[in-house]
C-alpha positions as CSV (number, residue, x, y, z in Angstrom):
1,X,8.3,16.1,-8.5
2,X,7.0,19.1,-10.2
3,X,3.6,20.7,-10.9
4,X,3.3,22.2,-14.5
5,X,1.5,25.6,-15.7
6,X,-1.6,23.9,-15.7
7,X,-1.5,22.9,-11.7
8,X,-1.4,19.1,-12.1
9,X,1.0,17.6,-10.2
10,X,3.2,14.2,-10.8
11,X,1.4,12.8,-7.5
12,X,-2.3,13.4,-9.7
13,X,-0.3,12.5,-12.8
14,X,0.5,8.8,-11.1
15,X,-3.2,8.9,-9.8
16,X,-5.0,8.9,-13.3
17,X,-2.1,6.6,-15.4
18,X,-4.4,3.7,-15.3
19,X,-7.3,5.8,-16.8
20,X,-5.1,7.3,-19.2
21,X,-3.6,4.3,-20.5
22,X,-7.1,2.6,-20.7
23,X,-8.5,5.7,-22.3
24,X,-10.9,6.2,-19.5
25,X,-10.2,9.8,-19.3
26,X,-12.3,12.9,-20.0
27,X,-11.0,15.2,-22.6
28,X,-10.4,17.4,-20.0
29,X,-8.4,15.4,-17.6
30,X,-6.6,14.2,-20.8
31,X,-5.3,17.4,-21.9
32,X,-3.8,18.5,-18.6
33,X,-2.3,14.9,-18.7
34,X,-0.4,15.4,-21.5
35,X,0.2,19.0,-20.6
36,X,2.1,17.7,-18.0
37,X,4.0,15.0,-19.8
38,X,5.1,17.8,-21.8
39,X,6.6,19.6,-19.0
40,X,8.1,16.5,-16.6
41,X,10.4,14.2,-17.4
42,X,9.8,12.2,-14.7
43,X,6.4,11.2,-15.8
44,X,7.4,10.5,-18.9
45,X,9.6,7.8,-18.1
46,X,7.1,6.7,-15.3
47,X,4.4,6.4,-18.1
48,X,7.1,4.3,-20.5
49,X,7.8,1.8,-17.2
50,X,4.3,1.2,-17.2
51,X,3.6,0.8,-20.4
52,X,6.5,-1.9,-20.4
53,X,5.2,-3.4,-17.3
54,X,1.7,-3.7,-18.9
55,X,3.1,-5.1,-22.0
56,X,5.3,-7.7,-20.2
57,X,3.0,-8.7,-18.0
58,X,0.6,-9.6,-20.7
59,X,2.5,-12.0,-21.8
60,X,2.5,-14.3,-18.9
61,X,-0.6,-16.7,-18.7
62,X,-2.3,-17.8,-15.0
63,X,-0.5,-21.2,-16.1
64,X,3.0,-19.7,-15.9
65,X,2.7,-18.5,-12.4
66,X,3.5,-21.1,-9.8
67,X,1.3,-21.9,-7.0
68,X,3.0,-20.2,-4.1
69,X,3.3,-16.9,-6.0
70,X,0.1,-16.8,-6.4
71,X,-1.0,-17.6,-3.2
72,X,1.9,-15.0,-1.9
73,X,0.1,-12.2,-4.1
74,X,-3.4,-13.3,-2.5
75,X,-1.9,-12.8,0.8
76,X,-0.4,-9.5,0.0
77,X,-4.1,-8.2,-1.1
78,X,-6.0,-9.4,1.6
79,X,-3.6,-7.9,4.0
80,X,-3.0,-4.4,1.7
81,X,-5.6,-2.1,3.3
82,X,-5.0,-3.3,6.6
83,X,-1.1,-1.9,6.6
C-alpha cells in the first residue's frame, strides 16, 4: 500500500470506493480519488474487482439464492459487529 503526493492512502482509497462508484463523492474527495488511482496500481485493480463484483452480482435475482445461503448471510450480519 502506498500513499500518493496528495496524502490519500489505499486504506482511505478502499474507505470511499462505494461513494465513488455511486457518485456520492464531493468534488474534492473525487479528485484526490483519482489522483490516487493515478499513482497506485493496486487500487486500480481493486476498483476493476469491484466494479466486476458489482456488475455480477447484479445479475442474480433474490429468487436465485437458495434458502440456506441466505439465511447463512443473515447470520453472518447479525453476528458481524459482534467479532
Amino acid at each position: 500500500m502506498a500513499t500518493d503526493p496528495t496524502g490519500m492512502s489505499c486504506k482511505e482509497l478502499v474507505e470511499l470506493i462505494t461513494e465513488y462508484l455511486e457518485g456520492a463523492l464531493p468534488p474534492g474527495d473525487k479528485a484526490r480519488f483519482e489522483q490516487h488511482l493515478a499513482f497506485c496500481d493496486w487500487c486500480r485493480t481493486y476498483l476493476e474487482q469491484m466494479r466486476l463484483t458489482i456488475q455480477t452480482l447484479g445479475k442474480l435475482s433474490e429468487e436465485s439464492i437458495p434458502e440456506y445461503v441466505k439465511a447463512d448471510l443473515a447470520e453472518v450480519f447479525r453476528t458481524w459487529k459482534r467479532t
